[in-house]
C-alpha atoms as a printed R data frame, in Angstrom:
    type eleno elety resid chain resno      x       y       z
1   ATOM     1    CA   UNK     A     1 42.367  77.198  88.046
2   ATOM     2    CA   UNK     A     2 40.482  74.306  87.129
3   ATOM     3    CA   UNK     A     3 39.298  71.597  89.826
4   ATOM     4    CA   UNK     A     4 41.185  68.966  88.701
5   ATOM     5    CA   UNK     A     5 44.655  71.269  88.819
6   ATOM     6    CA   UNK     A     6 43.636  72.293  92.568
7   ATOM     7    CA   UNK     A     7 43.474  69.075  93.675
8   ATOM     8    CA   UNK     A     8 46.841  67.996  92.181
9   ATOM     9    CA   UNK     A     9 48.528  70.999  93.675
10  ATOM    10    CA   UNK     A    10 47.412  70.595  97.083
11  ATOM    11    CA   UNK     A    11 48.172  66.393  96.811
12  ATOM    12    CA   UNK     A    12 51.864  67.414  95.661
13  ATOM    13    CA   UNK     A    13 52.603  69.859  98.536
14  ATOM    14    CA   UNK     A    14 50.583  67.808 101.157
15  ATOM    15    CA   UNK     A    15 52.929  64.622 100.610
16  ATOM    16    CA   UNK     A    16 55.750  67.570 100.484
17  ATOM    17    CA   UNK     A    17 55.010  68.059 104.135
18  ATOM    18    CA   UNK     A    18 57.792  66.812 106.395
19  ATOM    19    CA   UNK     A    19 57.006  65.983 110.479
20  ATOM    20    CA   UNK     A    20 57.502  68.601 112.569
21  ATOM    21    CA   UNK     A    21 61.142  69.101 114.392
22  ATOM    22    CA   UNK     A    22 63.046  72.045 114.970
23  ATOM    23    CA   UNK     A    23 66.965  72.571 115.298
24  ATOM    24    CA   UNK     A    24 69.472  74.837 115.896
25  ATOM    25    CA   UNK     A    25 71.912  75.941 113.581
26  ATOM    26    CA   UNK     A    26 75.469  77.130 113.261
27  ATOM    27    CA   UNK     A    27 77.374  80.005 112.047
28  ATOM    28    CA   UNK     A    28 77.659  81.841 115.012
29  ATOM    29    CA   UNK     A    29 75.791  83.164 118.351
30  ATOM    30    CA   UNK     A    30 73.571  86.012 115.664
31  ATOM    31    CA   UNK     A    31 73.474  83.968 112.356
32  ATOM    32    CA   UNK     A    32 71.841  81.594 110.391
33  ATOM    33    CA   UNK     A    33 74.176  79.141 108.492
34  ATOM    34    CA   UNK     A    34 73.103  77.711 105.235
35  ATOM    35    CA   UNK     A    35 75.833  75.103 105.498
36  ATOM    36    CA   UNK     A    36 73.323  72.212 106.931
37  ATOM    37    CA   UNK     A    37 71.425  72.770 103.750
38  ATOM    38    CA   UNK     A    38 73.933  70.641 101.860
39  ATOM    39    CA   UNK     A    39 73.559  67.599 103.706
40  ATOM    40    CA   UNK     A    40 69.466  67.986 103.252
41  ATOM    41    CA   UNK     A    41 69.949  68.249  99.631
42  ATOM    42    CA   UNK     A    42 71.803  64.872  99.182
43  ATOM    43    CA   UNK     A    43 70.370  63.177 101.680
44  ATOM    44    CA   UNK     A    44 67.719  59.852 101.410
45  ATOM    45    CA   UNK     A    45 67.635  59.585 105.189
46  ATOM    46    CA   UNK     A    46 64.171  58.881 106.081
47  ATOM    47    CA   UNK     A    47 62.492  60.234 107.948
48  ATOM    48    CA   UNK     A    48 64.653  62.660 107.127
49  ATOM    49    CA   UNK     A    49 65.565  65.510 110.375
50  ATOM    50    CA   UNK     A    50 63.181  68.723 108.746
51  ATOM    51    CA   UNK     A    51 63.652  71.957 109.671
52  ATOM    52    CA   UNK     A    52 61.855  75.201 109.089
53  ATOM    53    CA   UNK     A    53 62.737  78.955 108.048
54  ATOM    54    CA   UNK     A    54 60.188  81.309 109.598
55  ATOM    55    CA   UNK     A    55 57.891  78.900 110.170
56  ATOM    56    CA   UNK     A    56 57.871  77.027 106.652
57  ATOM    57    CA   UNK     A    57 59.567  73.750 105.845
58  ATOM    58    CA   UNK     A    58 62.734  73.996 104.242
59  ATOM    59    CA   UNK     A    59 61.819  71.136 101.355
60  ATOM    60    CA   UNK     A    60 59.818  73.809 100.109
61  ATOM    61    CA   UNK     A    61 62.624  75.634  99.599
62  ATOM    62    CA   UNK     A    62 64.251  75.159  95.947
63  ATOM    63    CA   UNK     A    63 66.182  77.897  94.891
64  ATOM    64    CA   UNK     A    64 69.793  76.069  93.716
65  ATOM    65    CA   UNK     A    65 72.122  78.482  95.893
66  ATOM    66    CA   UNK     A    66 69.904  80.131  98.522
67  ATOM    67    CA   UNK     A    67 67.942  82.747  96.839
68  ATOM    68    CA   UNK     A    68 64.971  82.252  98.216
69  ATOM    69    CA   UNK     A    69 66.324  82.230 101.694
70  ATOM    70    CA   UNK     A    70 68.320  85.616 100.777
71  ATOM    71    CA   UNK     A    71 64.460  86.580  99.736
72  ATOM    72    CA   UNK     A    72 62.859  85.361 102.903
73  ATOM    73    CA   UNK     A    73 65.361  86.909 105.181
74  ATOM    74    CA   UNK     A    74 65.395  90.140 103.327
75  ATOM    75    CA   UNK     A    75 61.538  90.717 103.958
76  ATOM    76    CA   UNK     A    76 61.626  89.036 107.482
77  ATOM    77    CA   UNK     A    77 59.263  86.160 106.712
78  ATOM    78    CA   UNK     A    78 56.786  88.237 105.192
79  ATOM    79    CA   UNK     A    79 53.460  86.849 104.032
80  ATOM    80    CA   UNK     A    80 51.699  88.301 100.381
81  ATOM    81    CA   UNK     A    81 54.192  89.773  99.042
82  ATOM    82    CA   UNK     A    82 55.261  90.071  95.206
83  ATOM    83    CA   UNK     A    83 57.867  88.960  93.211
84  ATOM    84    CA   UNK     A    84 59.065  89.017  89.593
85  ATOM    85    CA   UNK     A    85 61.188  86.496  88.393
86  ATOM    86    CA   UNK     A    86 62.760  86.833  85.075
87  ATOM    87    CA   UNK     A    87 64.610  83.602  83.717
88  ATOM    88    CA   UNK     A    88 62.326  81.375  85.406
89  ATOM    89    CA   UNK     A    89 63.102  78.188  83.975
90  ATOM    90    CA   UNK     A    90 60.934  75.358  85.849
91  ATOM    91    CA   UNK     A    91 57.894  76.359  87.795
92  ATOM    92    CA   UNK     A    92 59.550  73.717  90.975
93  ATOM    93    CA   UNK     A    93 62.736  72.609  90.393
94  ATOM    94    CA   UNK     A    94 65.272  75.020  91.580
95  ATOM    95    CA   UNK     A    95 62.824  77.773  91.600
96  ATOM    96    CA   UNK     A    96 63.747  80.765  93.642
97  ATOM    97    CA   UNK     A    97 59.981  81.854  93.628
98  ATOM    98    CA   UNK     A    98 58.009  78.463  94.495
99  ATOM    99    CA   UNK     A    99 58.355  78.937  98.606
100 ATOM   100    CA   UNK     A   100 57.842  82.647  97.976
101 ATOM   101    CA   UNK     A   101 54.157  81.664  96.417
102 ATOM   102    CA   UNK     A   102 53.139  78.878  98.019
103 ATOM   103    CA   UNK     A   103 54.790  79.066 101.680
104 ATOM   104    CA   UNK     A   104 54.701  82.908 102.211
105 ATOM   105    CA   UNK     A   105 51.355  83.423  99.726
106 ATOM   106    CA   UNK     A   106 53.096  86.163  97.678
107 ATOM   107    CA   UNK     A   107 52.329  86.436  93.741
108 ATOM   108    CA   UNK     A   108 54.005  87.289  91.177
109 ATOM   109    CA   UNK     A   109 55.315  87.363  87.253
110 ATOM   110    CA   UNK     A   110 57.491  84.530  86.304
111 ATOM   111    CA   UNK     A   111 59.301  85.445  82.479
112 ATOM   112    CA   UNK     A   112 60.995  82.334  80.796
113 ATOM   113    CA   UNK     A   113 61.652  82.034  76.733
114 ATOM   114    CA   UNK     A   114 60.842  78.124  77.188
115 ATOM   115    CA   UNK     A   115 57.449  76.430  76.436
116 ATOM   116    CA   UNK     A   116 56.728  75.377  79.809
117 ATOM   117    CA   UNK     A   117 52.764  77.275  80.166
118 ATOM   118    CA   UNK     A   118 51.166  73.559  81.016
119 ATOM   119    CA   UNK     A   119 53.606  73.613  84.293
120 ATOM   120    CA   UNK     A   120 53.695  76.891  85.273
121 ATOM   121    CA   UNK     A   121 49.518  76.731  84.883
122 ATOM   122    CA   UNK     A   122 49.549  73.472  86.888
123 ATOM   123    CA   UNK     A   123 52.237  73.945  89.468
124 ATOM   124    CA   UNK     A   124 52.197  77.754  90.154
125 ATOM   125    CA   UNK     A   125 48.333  78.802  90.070
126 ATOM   126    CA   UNK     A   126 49.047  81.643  92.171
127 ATOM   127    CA   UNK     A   127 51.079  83.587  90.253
128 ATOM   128    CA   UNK     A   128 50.997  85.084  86.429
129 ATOM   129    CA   UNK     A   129 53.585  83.350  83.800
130 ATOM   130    CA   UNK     A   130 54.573  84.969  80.191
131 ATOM   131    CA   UNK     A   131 56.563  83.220  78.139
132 ATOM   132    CA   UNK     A   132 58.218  84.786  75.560
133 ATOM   133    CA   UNK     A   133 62.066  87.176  75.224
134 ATOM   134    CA   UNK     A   134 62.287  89.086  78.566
135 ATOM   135    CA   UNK     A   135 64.351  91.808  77.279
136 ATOM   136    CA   UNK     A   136 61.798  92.682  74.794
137 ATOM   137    CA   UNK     A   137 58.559  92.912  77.064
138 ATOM   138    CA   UNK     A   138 56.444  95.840  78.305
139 ATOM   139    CA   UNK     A   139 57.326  95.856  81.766
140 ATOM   140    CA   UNK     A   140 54.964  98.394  82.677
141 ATOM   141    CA   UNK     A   141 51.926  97.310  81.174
142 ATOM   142    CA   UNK     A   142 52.629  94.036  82.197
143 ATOM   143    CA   UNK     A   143 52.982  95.221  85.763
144 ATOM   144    CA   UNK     A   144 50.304  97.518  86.075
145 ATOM   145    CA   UNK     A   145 47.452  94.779  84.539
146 ATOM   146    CA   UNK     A   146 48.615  92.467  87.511
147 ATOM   147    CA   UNK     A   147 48.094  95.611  89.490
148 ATOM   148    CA   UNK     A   148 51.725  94.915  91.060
149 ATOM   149    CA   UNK     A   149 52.711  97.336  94.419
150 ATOM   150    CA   UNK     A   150 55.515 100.453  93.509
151 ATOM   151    CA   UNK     A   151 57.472  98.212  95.833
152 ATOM   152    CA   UNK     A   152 58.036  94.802  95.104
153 ATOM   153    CA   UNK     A   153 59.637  92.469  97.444
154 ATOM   154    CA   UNK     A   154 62.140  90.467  94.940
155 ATOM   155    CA   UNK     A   155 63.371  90.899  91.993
156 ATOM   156    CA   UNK     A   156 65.312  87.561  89.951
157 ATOM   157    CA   UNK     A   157 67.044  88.093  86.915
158 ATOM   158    CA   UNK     A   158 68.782  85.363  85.716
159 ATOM   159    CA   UNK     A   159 69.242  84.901  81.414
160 ATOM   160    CA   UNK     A   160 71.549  83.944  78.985
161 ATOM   161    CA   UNK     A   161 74.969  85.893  79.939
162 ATOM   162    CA   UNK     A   162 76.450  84.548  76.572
163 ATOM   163    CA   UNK     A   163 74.166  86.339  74.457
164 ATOM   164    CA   UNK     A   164 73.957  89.339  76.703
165 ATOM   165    CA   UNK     A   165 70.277  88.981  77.163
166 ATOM   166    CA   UNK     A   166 71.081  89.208  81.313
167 ATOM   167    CA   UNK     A   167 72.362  93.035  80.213
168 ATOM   168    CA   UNK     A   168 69.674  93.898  77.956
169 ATOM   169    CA   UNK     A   169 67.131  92.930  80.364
170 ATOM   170    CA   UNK     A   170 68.439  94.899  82.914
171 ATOM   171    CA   UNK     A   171 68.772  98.001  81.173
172 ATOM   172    CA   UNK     A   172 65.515  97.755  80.209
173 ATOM   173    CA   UNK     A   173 64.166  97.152  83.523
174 ATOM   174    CA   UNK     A   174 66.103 100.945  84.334
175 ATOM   175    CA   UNK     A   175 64.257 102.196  81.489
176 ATOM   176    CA   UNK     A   176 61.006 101.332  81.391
177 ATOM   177    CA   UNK     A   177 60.659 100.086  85.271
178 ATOM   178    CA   UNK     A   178 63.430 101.741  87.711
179 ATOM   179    CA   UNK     A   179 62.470 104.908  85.991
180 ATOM   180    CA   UNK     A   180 59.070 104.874  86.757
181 ATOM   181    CA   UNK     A   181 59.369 104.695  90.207
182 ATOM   182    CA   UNK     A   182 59.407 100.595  91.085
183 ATOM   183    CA   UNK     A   183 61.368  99.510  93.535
184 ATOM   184    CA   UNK     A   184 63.068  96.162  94.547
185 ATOM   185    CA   UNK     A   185 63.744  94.647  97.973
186 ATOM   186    CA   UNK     A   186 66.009  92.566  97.501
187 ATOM   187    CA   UNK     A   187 67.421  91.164  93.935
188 ATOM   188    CA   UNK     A   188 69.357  88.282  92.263
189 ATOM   189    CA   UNK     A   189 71.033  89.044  89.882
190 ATOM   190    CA   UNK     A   190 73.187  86.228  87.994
191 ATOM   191    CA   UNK     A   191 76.171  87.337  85.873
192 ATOM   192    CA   UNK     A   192 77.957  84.174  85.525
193 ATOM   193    CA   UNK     A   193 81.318  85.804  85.445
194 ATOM   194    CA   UNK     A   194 83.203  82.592  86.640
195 ATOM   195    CA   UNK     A   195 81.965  81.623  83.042
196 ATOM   196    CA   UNK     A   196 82.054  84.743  80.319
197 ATOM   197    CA   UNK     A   197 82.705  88.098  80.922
198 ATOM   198    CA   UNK     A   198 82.410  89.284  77.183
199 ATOM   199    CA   UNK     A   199 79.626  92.085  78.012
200 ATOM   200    CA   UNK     A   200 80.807  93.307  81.430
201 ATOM   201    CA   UNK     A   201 77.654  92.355  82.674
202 ATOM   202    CA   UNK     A   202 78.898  92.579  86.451
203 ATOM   203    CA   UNK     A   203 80.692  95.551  85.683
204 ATOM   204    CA   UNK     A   204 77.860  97.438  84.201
205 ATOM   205    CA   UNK     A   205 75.224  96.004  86.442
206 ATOM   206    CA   UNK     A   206 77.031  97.005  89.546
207 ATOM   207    CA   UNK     A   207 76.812 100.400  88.123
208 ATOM   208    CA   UNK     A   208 73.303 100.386  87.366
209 ATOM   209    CA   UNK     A   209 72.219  99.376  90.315
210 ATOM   210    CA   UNK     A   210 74.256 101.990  92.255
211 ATOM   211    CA   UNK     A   211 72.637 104.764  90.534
212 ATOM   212    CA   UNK     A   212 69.541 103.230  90.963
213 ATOM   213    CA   UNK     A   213 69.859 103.500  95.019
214 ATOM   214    CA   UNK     A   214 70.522  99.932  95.804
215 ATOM   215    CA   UNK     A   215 73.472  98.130  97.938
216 ATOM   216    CA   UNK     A   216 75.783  95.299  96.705
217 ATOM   217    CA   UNK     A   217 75.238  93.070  99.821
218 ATOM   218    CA   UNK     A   218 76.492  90.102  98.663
219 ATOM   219    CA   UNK     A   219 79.039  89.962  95.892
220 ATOM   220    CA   UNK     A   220 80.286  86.999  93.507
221 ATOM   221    CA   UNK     A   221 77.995  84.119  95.053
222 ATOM   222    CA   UNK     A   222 79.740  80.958  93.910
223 ATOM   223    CA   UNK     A   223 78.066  77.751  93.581
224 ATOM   224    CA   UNK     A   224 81.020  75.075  94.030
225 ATOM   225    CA   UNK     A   225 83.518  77.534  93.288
226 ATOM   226    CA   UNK     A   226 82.831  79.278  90.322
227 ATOM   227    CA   UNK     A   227 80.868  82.953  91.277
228 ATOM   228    CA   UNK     A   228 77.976  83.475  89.495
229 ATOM   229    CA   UNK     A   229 76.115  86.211  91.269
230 ATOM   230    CA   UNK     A   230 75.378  89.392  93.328
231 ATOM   231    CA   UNK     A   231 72.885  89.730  95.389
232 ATOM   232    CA   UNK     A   232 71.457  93.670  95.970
233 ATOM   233    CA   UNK     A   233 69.785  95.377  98.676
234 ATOM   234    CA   UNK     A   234 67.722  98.466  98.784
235 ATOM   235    CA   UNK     A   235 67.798 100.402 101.742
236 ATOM   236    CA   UNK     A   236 64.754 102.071 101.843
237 ATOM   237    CA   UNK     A   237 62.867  98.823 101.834
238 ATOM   238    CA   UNK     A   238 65.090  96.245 103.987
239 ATOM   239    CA   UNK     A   239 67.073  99.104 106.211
240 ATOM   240    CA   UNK     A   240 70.620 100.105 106.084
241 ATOM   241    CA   UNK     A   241 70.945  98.178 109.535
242 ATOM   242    CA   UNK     A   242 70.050  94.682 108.122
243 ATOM   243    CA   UNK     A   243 72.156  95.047 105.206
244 ATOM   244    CA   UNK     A   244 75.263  96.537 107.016
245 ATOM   245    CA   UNK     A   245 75.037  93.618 108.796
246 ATOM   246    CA   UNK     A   246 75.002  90.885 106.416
247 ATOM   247    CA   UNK     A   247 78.198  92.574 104.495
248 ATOM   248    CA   UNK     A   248 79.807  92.685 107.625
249 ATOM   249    CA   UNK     A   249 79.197  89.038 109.099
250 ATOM   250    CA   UNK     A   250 80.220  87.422 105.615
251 ATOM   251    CA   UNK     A   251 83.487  89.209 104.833
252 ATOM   252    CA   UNK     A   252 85.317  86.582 107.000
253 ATOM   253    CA   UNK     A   253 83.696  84.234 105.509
254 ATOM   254    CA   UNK     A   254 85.115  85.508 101.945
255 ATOM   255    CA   UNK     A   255 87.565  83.476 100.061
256 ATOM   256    CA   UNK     A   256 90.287  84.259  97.102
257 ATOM   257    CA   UNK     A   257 88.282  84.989  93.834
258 ATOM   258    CA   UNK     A   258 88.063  82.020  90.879
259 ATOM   259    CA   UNK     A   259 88.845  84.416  88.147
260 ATOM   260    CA   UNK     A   260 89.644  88.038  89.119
261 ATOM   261    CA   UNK     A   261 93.020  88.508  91.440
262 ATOM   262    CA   UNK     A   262 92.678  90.501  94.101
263 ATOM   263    CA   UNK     A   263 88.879  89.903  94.586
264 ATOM   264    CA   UNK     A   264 86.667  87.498  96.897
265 ATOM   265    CA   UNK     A   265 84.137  85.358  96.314
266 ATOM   266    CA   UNK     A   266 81.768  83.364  98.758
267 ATOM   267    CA   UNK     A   267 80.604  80.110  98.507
268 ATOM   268    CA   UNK     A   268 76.680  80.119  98.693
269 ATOM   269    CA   UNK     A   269 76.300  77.700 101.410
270 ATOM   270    CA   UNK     A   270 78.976  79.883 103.600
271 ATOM   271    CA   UNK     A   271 76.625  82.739 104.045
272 ATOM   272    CA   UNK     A   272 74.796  84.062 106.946
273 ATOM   273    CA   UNK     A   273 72.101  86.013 107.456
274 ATOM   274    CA   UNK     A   274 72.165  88.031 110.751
275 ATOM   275    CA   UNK     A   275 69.010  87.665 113.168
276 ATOM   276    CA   UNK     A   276 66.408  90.283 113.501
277 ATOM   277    CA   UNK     A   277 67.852  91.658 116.576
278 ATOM   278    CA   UNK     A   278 71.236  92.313 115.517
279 ATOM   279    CA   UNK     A   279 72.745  93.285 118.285
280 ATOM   280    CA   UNK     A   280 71.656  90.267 120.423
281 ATOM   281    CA   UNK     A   281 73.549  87.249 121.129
282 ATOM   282    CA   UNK     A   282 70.580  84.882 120.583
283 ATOM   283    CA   UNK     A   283 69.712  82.754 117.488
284 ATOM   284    CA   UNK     A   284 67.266  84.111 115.024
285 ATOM   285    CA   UNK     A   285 63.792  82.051 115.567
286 ATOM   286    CA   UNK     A   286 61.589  80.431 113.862
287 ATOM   287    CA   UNK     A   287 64.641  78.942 111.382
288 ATOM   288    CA   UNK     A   288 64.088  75.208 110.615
289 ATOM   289    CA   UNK     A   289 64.195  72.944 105.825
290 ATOM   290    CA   UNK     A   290 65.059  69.839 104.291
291 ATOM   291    CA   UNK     A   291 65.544  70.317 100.451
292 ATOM   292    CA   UNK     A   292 65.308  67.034  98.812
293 ATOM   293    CA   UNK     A   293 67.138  67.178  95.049
């Protein structure tokens, strides 16, 4: 990265840096509520009250319905780890990766169809960007020139559900990545079924992902009502304990499904994530963000 890119990164997080306050949040004596975020997102209070999720302020965070918290919480605040982000639209704004690289220091591959290379190069200098058709890429070349880890930490996978390019992708990614032994952490992955459900994309992907050893922890994620994603789990990375947990403290939290009868869906900013120490009765630490829009 050039000198003059360095300096404009740094100058656009440093007057992202909010003043230092911590608070406690809701959602029960073991969780961490999301529903505060809402307030931070709209708000033009200033100074505005920040907070902080292990350790890193929450206007860092930009992922549109929590992903990047789901990440975060997934791999307990973990610092350098990797990512790969397929359908990565803009290198800041609602990006479920930027926190990941430039709070926690992981890296990553970011895949989006869109000319944005001048952004991604400017804004996201830590991580490697293709742009070009994710469903037709060579995962595994791609992956092993980055020299990427067997097990990466979060997986995003977010295209066009009209076309079916969400689908394709993913069996692909069985194919040519699953199959050769990668692994995921935790994974987003957006069917959009509150919209089209002409491929059976949540259908199939549920399956694939089952045979594939991983755990639908939360299902039909809906961002102001209409469900739009599942979020996965793999057990052998994250532990059957953390994930039992989060399925079990968001099923009251579960509402009548949008579209399919006789199915629940939860609103994004309704979810907890349980604390470390799951059978404590204290708050998890180190959780304080502000998210400006």
């Amino acid at each position: 990265m050039g000198t003059l890119q360095a300096v404009l990164v740094v100058l656009f997080l440093h007057f992202w840096q909010p003043a230092a306050q911590s608070c406690s949040l809701g959602g029960g004596k073991d969780s961490c509520d999301m529903d505060w975020l809402l307030g931070f997102r709209s708000s033009n209070a200033t100074p505005p009250e920040m907070h902080t999720y292990f350790g890193i302020p929450l206007n860092m965070f930009r992922g549109q319905a929590g992903q990047d918290l789901f990440a975060v919480w997934a791999s307990q605040g973990k610092r350098n780890g990797y990512f790969l982000e397929l359908g990565a639209a803009s290198p800041i704004h609602f990006s479920n990766s930027f926190v990941l690289e430039h709070g926690f220091s992981w890296r990553g591959l970011m895949v989006e169809l869109g000319e944005r290379a001048g952004e991604y190069a400017m804004a996201r200098p830590g991580s490697h960007y293709v742009i070009g058709d994710g469903t037709q890429l060579n995962y595994p070349a791609i992956l092993h020139s980055l020299s990427a880890p067997n097990d990466i930490d979060y997986l995003q996978l977010d295209f066009d559900e009209a076309t079916g390019a969400t689908l394709q992708a993913l069996l692909l990614l069985e194919r040519d990545v699953f199959s050769r032994g990668y692994r995921f952490a935790s994974v987003t992955f957006e069917h959009d079924v509150y919209n089209t459900d002409v491929h059976h994309t949540r259908l199939h992907a549920r399956t694939i992902f089952e045979r594939n050893g991983y755990v639908l922890a939360v299902s039909d994620v809906a961002l102001e009502g209409e469900p739009f994603e599942d979020w996965y789990l793999h057990p052998s990375l994250v532990g059957r304990e953390m994930i039992d947990a989060i399925i079990q403290q968001n099923v009251p939290r579960r509402v009548p499904h949008a579209k399919i009868p006789n199915d629940t869906m939860i609103e994004w900013n309704r979810i907890v994530f349980p604390s470390k120490n799951f059978n404590s009765q204290s708050k998890p630490a180190g959780v304080t963000s502000h998210v400006p829009s």
